[in-house]
Structure formats: structure tokens, C-alpha cells
C-alpha positions in Angstrom: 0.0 0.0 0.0 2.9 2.4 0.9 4.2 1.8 -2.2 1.6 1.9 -4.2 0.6 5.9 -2.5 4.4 6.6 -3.4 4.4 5.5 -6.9 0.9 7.8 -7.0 2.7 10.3 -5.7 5.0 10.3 -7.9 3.3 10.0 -11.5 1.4 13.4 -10.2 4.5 15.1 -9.2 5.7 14.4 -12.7 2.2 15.2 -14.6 2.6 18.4 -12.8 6.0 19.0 -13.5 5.2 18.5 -17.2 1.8 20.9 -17.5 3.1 23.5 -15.5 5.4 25.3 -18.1 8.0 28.0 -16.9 7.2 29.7 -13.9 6.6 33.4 -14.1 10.5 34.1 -13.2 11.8 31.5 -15.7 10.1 32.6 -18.4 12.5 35.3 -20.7 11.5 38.9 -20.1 10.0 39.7 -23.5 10.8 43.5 -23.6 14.5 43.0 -23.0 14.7 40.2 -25.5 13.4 43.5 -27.8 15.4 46.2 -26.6 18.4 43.5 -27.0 17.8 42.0 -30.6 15.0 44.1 -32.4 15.2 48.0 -31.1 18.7 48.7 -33.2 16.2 48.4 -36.5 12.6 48.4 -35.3 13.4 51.2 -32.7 12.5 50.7 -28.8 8.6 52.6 -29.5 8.1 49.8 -32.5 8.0 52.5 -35.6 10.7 51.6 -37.0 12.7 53.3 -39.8 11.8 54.0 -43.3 14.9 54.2 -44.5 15.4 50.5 -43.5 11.8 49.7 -44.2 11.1 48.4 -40.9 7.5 48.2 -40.1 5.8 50.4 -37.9 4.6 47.9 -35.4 2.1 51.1 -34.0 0.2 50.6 -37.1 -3.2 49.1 -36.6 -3.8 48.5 -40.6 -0.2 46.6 -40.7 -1.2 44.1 -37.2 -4.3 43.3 -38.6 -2.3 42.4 -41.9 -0.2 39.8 -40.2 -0.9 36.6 -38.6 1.4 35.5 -35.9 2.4 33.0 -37.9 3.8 35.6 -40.3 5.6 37.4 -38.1 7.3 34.1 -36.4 8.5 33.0 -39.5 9.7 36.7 -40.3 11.7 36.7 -37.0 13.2 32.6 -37.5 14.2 32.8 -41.1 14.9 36.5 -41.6 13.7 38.4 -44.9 14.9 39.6 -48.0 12.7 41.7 -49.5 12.7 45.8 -49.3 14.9 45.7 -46.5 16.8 42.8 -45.0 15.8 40.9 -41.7 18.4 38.3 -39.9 16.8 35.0 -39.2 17.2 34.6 -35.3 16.6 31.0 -35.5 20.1 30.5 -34.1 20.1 32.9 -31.4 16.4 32.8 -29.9 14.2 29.6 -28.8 10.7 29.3 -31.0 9.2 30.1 -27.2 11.0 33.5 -27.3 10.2 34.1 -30.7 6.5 33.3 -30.0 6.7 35.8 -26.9 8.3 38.6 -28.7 5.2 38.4 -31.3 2.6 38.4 -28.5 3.8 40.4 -26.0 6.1 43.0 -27.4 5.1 43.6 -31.4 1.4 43.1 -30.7 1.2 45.5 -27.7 2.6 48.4 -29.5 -0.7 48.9 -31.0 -2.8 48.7 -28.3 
């Protein structure tokens, strides 16, 4: 019986372990990751330059344009088309990637 409560014990442990996800202080802080890898073109208020035709991520017409999915693949394989994008696919997780499209690039324009 005290084995059995144990091994219980245990499977929950791990089932919890594995639904929990990053706590709040694991998970990256998603303006930094901006300010570090995307502010030098995009600029740190998201309207970007025109010279460099960087989107202005302030502009309602241009989010409703885009799909997340858009803009994740923009930021993992970079872009070569007006103006050039690195692909950050070697330098940021897809979790990162994910939370600069949802909580940075979306926000600006709220």
C-alpha cells in the first residue's frame, strides 16, 4: 500500500511538472529580449525606420495584416525583400520568438 501511494505520488509530481510550463520568473522577459535583438532596427517605441523599411509595429492597418504565424516565421528565417531581416533562429528559442510576437510587437498597438 505504501508503495503503491508513493508511486501515486510520484506520477502526479511528474504530470505536474510537465503541465506547469516556466514559472513566471523563468520565463525570458519579453521586452528586454526586444530592446536586446530588435530595437537597433525596429526602434524601442516599435515605428521603426523608413529608410530601412522596418515596419511600424504602432500601425493598426499593418497588425491586422499579419498573422502570428507571419511574423514568427519573419523573425526565425529573416527576410529579403525591401529591407533585409536576420533570421534569429540561431540565437532565440521558438518560445522567445513566440513571446516577442505576443507580447512586445502586438502590444505596440494597443
Amino acid at each position: 500500500m505504501k508503495g503503491t501511494i508513493t508511486g501515486l505520488l510520484i506520477v502526479c509530481g511528474f504530470a505536474l511538472f510537465l503541465v506547469s510550463g516556466l514559472s513566471a520568473e523563468d520565463q525570458p522577459d519579453a521586452t528586454a529580449l526586444f530592446k536586446k535583438n530588435c530595437a537597433m532596427c525596429h526602434k524601442a517605441d516599435g515605428k521603426g525606420y523608413a529608410a530601412m523599411h522596418t515596419p511600424d509595429f504602432t500601425d493598426k492597418e499593418w497588425q491586422a495584416s499579419k498573422k502570428d504565424e507571419e511574423l514568427i516565421e519573419s523573425i526565425t528565417n529573416g527576410k529579403k525583400d525591401k529591407g533585409t531581416m536576420p533570421a534569429f533562429d540561431k540565437k532565440l528559442s521558438p518560445d522567445e520568438i513566440k513571446l516577442l510576437v505576443t507580447d512586445v510587437v502586438r502590444k505596440f498597438a494597443e
